[in-house]
MIFI-658739 format. One record per residue (C-alpha): residue in three letters; x, y negated, z negated. Coordinates in steps of 0.25 Angstrom, whole numbers, padded with zeros to 4 digits, always signed. Layout:
! residues N
ALAXYZ...
This chain:
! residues 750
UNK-0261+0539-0109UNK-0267+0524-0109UNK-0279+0524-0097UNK-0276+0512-0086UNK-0288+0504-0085UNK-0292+0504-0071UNK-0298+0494-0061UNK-0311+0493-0063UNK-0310+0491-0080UNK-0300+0481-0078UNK-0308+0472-0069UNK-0321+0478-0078UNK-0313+0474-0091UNK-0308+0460-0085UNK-0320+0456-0081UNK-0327+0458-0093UNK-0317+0448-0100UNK-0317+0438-0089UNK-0330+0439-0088UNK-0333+0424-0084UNK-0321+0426-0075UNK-0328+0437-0067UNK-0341+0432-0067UNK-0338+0419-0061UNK-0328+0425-0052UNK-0337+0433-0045UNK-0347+0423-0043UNK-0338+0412-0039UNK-0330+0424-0030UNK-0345+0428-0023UNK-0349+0412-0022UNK-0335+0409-0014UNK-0337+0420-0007UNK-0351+0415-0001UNK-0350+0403+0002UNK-0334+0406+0009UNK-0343+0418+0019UNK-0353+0406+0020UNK-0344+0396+0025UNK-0337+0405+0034UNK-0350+0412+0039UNK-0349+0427+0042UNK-0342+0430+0057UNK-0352+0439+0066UNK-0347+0450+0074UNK-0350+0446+0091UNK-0353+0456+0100UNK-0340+0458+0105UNK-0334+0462+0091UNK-0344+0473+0091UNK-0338+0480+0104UNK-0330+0491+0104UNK-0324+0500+0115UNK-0329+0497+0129UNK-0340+0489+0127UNK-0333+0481+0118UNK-0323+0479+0128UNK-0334+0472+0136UNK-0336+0464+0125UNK-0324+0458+0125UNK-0321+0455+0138UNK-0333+0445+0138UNK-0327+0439+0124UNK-0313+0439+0130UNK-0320+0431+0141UNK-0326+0422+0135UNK-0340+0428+0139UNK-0352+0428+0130UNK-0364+0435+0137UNK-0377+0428+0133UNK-0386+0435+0127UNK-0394+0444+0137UNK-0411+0443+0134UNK-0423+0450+0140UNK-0438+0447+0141UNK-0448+0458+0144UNK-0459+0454+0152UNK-0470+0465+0150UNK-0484+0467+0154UNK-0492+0480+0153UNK-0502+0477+0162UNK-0495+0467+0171UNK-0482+0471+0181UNK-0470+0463+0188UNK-0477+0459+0200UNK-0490+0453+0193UNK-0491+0436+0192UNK-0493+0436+0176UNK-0479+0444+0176UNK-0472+0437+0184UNK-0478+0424+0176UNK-0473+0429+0163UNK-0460+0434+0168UNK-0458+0419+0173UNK-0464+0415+0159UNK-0453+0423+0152UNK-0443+0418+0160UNK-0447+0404+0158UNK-0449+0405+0142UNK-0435+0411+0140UNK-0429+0399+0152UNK-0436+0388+0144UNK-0428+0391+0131UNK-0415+0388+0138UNK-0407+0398+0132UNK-0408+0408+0144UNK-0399+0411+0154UNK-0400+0419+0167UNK-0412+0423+0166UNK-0417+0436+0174UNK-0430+0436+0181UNK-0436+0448+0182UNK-0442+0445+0198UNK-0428+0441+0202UNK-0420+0452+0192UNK-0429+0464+0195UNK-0429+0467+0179UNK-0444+0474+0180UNK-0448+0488+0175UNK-0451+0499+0182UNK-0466+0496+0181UNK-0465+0480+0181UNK-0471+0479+0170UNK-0459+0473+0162UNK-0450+0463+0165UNK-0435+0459+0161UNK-0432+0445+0160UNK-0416+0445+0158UNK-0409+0432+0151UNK-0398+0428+0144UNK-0396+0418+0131UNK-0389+0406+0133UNK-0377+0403+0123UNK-0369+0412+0115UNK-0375+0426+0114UNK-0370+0427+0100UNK-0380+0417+0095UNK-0390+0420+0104UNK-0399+0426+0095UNK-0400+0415+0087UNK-0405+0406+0099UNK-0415+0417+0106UNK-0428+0412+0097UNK-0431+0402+0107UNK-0432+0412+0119UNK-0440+0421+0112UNK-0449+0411+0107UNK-0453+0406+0121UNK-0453+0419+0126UNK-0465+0421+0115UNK-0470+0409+0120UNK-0472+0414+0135UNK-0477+0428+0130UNK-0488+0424+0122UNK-0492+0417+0136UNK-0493+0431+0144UNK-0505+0439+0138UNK-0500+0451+0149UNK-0485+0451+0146UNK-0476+0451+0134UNK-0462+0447+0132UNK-0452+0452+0125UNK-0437+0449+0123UNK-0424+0456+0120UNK-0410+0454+0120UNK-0395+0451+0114UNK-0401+0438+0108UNK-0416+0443+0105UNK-0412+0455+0099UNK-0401+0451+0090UNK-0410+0442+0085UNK-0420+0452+0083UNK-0407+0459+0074UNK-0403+0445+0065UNK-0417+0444+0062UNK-0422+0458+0059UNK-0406+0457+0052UNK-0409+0444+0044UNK-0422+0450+0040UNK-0417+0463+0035UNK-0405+0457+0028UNK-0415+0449+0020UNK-0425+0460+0017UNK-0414+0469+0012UNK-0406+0458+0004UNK-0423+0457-0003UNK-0425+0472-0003UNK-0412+0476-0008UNK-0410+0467-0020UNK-0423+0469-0026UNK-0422+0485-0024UNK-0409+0485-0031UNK-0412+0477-0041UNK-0425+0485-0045UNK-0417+0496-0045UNK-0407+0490-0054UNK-0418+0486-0064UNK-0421+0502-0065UNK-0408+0507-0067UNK-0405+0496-0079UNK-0418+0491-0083UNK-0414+0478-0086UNK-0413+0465-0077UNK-0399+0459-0078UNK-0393+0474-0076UNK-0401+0476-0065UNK-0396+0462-0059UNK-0383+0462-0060UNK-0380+0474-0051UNK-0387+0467-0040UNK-0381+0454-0042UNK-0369+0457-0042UNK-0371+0464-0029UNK-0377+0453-0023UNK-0367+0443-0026UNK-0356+0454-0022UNK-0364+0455-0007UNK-0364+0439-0007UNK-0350+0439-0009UNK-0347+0450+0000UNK-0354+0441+0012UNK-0346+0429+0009UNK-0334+0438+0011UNK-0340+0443+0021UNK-0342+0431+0030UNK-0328+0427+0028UNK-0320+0440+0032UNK-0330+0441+0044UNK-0321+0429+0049UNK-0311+0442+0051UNK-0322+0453+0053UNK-0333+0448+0060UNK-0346+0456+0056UNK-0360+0462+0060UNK-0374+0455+0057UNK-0376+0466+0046UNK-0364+0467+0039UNK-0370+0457+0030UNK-0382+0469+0026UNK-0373+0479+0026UNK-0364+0471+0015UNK-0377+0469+0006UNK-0381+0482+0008UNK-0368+0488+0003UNK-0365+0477-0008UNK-0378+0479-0016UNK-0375+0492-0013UNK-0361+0495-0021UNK-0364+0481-0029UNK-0375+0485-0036UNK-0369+0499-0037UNK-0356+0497-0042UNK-0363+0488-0053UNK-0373+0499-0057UNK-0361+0509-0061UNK-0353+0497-0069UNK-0368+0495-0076UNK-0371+0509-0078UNK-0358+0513-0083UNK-0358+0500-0094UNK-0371+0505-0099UNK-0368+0518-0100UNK-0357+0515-0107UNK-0363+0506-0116UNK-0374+0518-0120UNK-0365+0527-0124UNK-0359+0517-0134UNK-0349+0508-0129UNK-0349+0495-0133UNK-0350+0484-0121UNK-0335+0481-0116UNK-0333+0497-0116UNK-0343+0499-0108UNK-0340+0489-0098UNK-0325+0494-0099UNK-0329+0509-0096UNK-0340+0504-0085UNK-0329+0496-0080UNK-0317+0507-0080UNK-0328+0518-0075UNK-0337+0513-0065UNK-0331+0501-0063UNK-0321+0509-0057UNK-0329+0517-0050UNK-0335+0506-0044UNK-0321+0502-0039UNK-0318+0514-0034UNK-0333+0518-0027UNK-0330+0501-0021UNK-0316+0503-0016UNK-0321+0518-0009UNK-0332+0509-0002UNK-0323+0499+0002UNK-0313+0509+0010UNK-0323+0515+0015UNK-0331+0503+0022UNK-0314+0501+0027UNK-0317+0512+0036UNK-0326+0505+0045UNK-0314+0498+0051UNK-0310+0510+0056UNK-0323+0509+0065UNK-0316+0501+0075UNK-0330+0492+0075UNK-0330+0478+0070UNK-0343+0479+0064UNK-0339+0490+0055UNK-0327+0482+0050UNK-0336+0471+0045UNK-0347+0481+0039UNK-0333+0485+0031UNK-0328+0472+0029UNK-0342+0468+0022UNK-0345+0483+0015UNK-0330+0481+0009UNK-0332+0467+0004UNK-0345+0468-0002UNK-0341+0481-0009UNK-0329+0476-0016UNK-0335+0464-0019UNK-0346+0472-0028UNK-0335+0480-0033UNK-0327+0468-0038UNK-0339+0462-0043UNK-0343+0476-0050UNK-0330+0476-0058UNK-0329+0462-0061UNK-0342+0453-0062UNK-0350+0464-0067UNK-0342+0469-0080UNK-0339+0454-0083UNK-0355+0451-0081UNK-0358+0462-0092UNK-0347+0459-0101UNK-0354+0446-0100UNK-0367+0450-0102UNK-0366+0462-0111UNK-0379+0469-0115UNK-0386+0458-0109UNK-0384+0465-0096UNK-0399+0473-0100UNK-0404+0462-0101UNK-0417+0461-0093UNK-0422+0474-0097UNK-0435+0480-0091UNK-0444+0487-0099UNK-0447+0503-0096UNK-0434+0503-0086UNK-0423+0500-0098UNK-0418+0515-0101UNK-0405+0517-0109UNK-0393+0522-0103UNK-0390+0535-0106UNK-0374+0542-0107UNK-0374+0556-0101UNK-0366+0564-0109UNK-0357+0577-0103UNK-0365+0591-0106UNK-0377+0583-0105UNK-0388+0592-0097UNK-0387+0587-0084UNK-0401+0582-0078UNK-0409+0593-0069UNK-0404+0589-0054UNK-0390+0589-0061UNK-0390+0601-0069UNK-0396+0609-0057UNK-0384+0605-0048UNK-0373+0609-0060UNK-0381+0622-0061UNK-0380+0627-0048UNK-0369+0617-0040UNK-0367+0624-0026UNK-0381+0625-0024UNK-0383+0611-0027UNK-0372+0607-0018UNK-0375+0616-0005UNK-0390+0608-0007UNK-0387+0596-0006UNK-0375+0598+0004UNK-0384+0604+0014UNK-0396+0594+0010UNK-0387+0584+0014UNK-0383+0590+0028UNK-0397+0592+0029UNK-0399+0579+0029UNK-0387+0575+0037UNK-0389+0584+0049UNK-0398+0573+0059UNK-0385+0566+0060UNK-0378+0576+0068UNK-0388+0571+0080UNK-0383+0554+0075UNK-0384+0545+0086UNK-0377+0533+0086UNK-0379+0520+0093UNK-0377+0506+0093UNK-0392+0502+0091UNK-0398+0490+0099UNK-0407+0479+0095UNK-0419+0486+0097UNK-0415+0498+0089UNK-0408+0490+0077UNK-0422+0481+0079UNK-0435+0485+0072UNK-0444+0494+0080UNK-0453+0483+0078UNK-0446+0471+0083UNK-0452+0463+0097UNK-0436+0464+0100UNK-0433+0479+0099UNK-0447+0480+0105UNK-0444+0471+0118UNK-0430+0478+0119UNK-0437+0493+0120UNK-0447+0488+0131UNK-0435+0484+0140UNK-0428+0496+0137UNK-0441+0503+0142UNK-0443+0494+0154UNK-0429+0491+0158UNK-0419+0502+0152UNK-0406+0497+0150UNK-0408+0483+0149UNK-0410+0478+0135UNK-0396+0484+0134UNK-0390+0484+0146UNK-0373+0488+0150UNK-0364+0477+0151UNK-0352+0477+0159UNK-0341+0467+0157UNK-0335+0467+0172UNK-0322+0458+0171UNK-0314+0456+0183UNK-0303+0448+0189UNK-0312+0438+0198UNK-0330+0443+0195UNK-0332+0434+0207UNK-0323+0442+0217UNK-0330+0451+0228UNK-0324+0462+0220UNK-0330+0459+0206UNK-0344+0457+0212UNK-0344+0469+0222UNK-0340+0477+0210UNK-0353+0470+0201UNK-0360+0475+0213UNK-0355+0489+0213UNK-0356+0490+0200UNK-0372+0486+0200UNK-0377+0495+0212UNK-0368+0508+0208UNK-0374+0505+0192UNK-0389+0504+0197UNK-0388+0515+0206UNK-0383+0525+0194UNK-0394+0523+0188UNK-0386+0522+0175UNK-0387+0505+0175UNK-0402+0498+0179UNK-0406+0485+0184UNK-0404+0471+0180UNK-0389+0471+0180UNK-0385+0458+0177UNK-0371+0452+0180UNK-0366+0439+0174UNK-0353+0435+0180UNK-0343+0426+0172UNK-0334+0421+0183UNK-0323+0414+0175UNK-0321+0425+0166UNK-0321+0436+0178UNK-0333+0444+0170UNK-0345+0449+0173UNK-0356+0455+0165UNK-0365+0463+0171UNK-0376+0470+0162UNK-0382+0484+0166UNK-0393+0489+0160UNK-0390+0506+0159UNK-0400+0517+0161UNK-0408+0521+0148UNK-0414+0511+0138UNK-0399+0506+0137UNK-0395+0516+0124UNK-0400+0532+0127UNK-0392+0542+0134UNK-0394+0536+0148UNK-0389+0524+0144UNK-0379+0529+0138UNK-0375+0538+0153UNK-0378+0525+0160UNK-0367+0516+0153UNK-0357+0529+0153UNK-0359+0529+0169UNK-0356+0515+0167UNK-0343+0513+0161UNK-0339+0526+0167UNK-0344+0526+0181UNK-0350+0515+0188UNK-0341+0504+0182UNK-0328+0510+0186UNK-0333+0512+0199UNK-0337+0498+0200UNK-0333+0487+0191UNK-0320+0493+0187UNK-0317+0499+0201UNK-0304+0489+0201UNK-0296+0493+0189UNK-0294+0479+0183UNK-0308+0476+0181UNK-0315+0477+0169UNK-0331+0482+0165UNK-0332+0487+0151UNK-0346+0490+0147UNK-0355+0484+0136UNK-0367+0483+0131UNK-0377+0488+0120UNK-0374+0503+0125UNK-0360+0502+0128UNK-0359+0494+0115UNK-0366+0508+0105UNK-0358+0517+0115UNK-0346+0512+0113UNK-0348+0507+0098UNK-0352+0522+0095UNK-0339+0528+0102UNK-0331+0518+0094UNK-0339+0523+0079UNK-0338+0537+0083UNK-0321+0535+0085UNK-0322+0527+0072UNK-0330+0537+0064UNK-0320+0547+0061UNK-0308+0537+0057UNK-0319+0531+0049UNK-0324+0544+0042UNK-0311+0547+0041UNK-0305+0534+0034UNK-0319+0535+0024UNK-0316+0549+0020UNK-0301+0547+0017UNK-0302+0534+0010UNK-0313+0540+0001UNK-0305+0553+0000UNK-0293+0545-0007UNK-0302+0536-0015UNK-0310+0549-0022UNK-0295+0555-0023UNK-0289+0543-0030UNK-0303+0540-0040UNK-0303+0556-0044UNK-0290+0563-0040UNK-0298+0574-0034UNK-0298+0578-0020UNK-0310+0587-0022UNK-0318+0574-0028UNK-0314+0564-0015UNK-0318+0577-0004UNK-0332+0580-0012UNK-0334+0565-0012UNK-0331+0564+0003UNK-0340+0578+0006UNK-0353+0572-0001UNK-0351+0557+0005UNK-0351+0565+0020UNK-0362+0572+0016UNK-0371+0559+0011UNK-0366+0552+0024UNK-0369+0564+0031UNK-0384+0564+0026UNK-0384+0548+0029UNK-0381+0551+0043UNK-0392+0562+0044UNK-0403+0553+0037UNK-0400+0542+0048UNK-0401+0550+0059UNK-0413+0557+0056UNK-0419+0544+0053UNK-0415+0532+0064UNK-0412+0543+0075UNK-0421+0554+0074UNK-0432+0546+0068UNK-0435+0556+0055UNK-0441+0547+0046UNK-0438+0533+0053UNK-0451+0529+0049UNK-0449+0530+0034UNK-0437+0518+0035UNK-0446+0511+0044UNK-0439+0514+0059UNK-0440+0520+0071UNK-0428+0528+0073UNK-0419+0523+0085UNK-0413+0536+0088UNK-0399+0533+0086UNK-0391+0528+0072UNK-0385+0514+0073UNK-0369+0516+0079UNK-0362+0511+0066UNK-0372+0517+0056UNK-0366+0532+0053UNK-0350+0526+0051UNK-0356+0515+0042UNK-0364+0522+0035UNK-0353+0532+0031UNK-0343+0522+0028UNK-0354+0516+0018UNK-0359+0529+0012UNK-0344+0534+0009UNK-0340+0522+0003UNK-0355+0523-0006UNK-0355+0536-0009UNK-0341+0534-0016UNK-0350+0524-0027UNK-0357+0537-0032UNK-0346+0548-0031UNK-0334+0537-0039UNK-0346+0537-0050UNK-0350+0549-0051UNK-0338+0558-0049UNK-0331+0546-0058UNK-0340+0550-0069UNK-0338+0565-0067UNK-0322+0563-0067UNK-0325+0555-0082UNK-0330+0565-0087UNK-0321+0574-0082UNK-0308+0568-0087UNK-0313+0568-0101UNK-0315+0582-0100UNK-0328+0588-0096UNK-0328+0599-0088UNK-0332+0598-0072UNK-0346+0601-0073UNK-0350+0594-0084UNK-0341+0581-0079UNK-0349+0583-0066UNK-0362+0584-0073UNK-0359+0571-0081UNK-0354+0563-0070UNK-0366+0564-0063UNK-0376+0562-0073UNK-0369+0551-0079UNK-0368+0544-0065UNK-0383+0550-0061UNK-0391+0537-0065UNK-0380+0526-0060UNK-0379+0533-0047UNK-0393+0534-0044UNK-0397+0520-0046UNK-0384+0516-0039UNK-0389+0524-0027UNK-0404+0521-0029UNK-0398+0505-0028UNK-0390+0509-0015UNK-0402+0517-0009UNK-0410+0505-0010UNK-0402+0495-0007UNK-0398+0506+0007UNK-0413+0509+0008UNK-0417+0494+0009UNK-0408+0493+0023UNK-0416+0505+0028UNK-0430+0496+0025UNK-0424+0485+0035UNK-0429+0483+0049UNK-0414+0483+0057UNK-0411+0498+0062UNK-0397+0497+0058UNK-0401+0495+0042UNK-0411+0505+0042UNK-0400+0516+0046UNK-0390+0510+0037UNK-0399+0507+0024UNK-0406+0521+0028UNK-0393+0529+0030UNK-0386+0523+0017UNK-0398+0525+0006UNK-0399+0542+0012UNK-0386+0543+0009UNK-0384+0535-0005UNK-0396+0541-0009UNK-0393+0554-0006UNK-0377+0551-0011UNK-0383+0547-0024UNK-0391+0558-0026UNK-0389+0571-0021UNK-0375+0568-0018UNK-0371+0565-0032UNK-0381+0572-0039UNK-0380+0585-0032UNK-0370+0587-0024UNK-0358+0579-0031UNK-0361+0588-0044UNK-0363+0601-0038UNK-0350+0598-0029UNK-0342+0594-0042UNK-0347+0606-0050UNK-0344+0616-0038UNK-0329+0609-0037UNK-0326+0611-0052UNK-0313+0605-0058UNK-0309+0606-0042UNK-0315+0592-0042UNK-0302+0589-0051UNK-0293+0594-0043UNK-0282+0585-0039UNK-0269+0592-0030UNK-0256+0591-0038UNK-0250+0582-0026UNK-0261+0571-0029UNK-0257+0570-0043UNK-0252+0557-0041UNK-0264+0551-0038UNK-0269+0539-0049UNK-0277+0544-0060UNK-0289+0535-0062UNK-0297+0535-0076UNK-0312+0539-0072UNK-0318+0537-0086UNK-0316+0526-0097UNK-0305+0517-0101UNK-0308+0522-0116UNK-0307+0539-0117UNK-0322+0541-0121UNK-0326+0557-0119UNK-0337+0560-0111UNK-0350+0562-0121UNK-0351+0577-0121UNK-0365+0583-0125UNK-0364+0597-0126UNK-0358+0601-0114UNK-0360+0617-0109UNK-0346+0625-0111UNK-0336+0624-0100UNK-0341+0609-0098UNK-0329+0603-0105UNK-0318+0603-0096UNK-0305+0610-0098UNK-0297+0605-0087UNK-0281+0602-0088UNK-0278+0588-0093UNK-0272+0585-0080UNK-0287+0583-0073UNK-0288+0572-0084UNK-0284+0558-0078UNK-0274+0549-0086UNK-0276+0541-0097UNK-0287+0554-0104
């Protein structure tokens, strides 16, 4: 029965005869796509798009209204030795105030004599403003106010100054952002390419993966920019799609490579070679993409806009490398034939060698075939081992001076006033809308609401009210008990919304006084991911389930591969924990651990690592199936799959390691988790999971891996080896190592 060609070596085998067509396709395709993102310019998400639940309904009362509430600042006046009452304070408290007055971009400025805003020892004091203008570009106009605030320090030998806010400390953010995006486009590109140069030992080889990555990425952020017209995004999409693309890109390129030279050592001549490469890994590729791409669908599930843009941009920067895997990159050897070693470096140049089945497997190998269930209770329970911190995982949504570096003025300043005055870096915010905010009723209610707060104890002083007379709203800021994020907070803002404001500002049923702000914002945010997680997990799981199930026809197959991937995640998760919330180690990835992991991180991350881990296991379980379905027995199929997959898989996770760990080197919070948490669990994915547990699993399973239930026998039967029948070289292969199966485990066209 004649083999259909599948996918991939048809786009593989069109390619390599158009192969001008290609080429130029692609590049015209990523040129177009640039400069279309540059003229549109990518939409930002605005605060409001990142509400959700209550706070978010306070969000969008304010954008409903019309109201944008500028950008609230603070100065720290401080002095060791000098208190409130001393001249010298009271003149650099005045100089403060002047410095930021004189800038003309301050508004209703607090003094401190007149607000009260002192600490319990004097020897601080809070000068309270906000930024003139839109509060969305505020950060972009507060230079001028911290450089005259500079100015007026270095005048006051006895006290220092130090500012924090909305506007100061997202500028903090974008810079340590625009920093650490630069460093990691420098860092990764080179560490990937040094790693390519070892595995191929010659230039161009070692190029071409990492170009066509690149260009993918670059084409991925022109797309980008233009479906964020639709679906706004977050500051660091745009690192999480490099991250990903030179990720898959330069992975999904290595298999095609690999596969073509592999090929061409065991005799092929060049278009067979790039015809098997492309019918074989070229699929796999395919496949290993398209299980990514649903999987990154998942995070709509989330409920959150900024997960729907980190899948919009994961989505369209993997299928980008995928079409450009299976079409620029067999029409570019085509092109270039053996001149693809060209380049070579001396000493690093070794010849591809063909495993053959029967061949004695290498030592960590043969002693997981030798004695499987031993092997796989090891490295299950090293595995949970690893995994256990993250029964204790806390999750937030980190502020500015936890995302900042410990070592940054900002997140310095923005501790001091969390010592001095808790609550007020991060104070509640309560969106009080009423029929007239200028009745007697609405302002005795403002005024119940501020005596009953501050004589709870949950809510401190300054509480600042700014009414908005023509939209009926006022807003009125409370700072909680605590420093604004612990459990006191955490007490203070659930007496709050629960207590104090039905008592008071909602007392007449047709008024409104939802809660925002920074704690309200993680609070709710975290309810919303943990409804979220189990739809999510859920949808990940099942889509992967189906998409093993349709590439192997085996049940058994698509649950191991969903069993191991928890377990990687699992381990991920306990890594992360230890690290950023318990401080094991922090020191080694150059933190300070801030007791909690970042809100979005654990549903991310999994999303991510399922769709990853998929690369590895399509390969290699592909390769095991090859062999299979020409006839070798299980354990030697098994045995062959892995050795034959064992150098591609390495330096395709040594590359994704790299590229993971160069995040984790980077000074913002939230990259040092993800790069961190991703490079554990690749590494340990690429290793222990398919060299251990994988063969030891598959062994134990037997021809059960094969099973397929006589009600899923109309499922498609895919070819998994090559377009011309070629037998598995056999090399003295042990008795019982040749398989003896029923014809009907075959697939069609043997």
């Amino acid at each position: 029965m004649a083999r259909q060609r599948n996918l991939a070596a048809s786009l593989g085998a069109w390619s390599a005869r158009h192969r001008k067509t290609a080429l130029f396709g692609w590049l015209f395709a990523v040129i177009a796509l640039t400069v279309l993102g540059g003229l549109t310019g990518q939409k930002s998400l605005t605060e409001a798009d990142y509400g959700t639940g209550e706070s978010g309904r306070a969000a969008r009362i304010l954008v409903d209204a019309g109201i944008k509430t500028p950008a609230p600042e603070m100065i720290l006046v401080h002095s060791d030795r000098l208190a409130a009452e001393d001249p010298e304070f009271k003149k650099a408290v005045a100089a403060a105030i002047a410095a930021v007055d004189g800038t003309g971009l301050a508004q209703n400025i607090g003094d401190p004599y007149e607000t009260g805003a002192f600490s319990e020892d004097k020897h601080d004091a809070l000068v309270q403003f906000a930024v003139k203008g839109d509060p969305d570009t505020a950060a972009d106009r507060i230079q001028p106010v911290v450089d005259a605030l500079a100015e007026a320090d270095e005048a006051h030998t006895d006290v220092t100054f130090g500012q924090y806010g909305a506007a100061s400390g997202l500028k903090g953010i974008n810079d340590s952002l625009g920093e650490d995006f630069t460093r990691a486009e420098f860092t990764a590109v080179p560490v990937a390419l040094g790693i390519l140069l070892v595995v191929f030992g010659a230039l161009l080889s070692a190029v071409l993966p990492l170009v066509l990555a690149i260009t993918a990425c670059v084409a991925a952020m022109g797309l980008l920019a233009l479906s964020s017209q639709l679906v706004p995004v977050d500051a660091m999409t745009n690192s999480v799609l490099l991250l990903m693309g030179l990720a898959v890109g330069v992975d999904y390129c290595l298999f095609y490579l690999r596969r073509e030279r592999e090929e061409r050592a065991a005799g092929r001549d060049k278009e067979s070679a790039l015809r098997i490469a492309a019918a074989t890994s070229g699929r796999s590729v395919l496949i290993s993409g398209l299980t990514v791409a649903v999987a990154m669908a998942g995070m709509f599930l989330s409920g959150l806009t900024v997960f729907e843009g980190f899948a919009i941009a994961t989505i369209e920067v993997v299928l980008i490398a995928v079409l450009g895997s299976m079409t620029v990159l067999p029409a570019v050897m085509a092109m270039l034939g053996d001149k693809i070693d060209a380049g070579r470096i001396p000493g690093l140049r070794r010849k591809t060698r063909v495993r053959s089945v029967g061949e004695k497997p290498g030592r960590l190998l043969g002693a997981v075939l030798k004695a499987p269930a031993l092997s796989a209770v090891l490295g299950i329970a090293f595995l949970l081992a690893l995994a256990a911190p993250a029964l204790s995982m806390k999750t937030e949504k980190l502020g500015f001076d936890q995302l900042l570096p410990a070592d940054n003025v900002t997140a310095q300043t923005a501790r001091r006033i969390e010592k001095a005055f808790p609550g007020a870096p991060a104070p509640a915010q309560i969106v009080f809308k009423t029929g007239n905010v200028t009745s007697a009723e609405a302002t005795g209610a403002i005024t119940a609401f501020k005596e009953r707060a501050l004589a709870s104890g949950h809510v401190m002083n300054p509480i600042e009210v700014t009414v908005h007379k023509d939209q009926n709203i006022a807003v009125i800021n409370a700072p909680l008990a605590g420093d604004g994020r612990n459990a006191t907070s955490v007490r203070a803002l659930e007496q709050l919304r629960d207590v104090i404001i039905p008592a008071t500002l909602e007392k007449d049923g047709s008024d409104q006084a939802p809660v925002g702000g920074d704690l309200a914002f993680s609070t709710d945010y975290n309810d919303q991911l943990k409804s979220s997680i189990l739809p999510v997990f859920a949808f990940v799981m099942g889509i992967s389930f189906l998409l093993m199930l349709l590439c192997f026809r085996s049940p058994v197959i698509a649950i191991t591969s969903i069993v191991l991937n928890l377990l990687s995640v699992a381990a991920a998760y306990g890594v992360m924990t230890a690290v950023f919330q318990k401080g094991w180690g922090d020191e080694l990835v150059g933190t300070t651990a801030v007791g909690a992991i970042e809100s979005w991180m654990p549903l991310f991350v999994f999303v991510v690592l399922f769709g990853l881990s998929m690369d590895y296991h399509v390969f290699v379980v592909s390769r095991i199936r090859e062999a299979y379905d020409q006839g070798v027995g299980n354990r030697a199929a098994v045995a062959h799959g892995v050795r034959s997959t064992a150098g591609v898989v390495t330096s395709a996770g040594l590359i994704m390691v790299a590229v993971f760990a160069v995040f984790g080197t980077l000074s913002m919070q939230d990259f040092k988790q993800l790069g961190v948490g991703l490079a554990i669990a690749v590494l340990l994915d690429a290793t222990l999971v398919r060299a251990v547990l994988l063969p030891s699993v598959m062994v134990l399973l037997g021809r059960s891996n094969w099973w397929l239930p006589s009600w899923l026998k109309w499922l498609p039967e895919l070819s998994h080896g090559e377009e011309e029948p070629a037998p598995v070289r056999q090399h003295a292969a042990p008795a019982g190592h040749r398989r003896t199966e029923p014809a009907e485990h075959t697939l069609a066209g043997r």
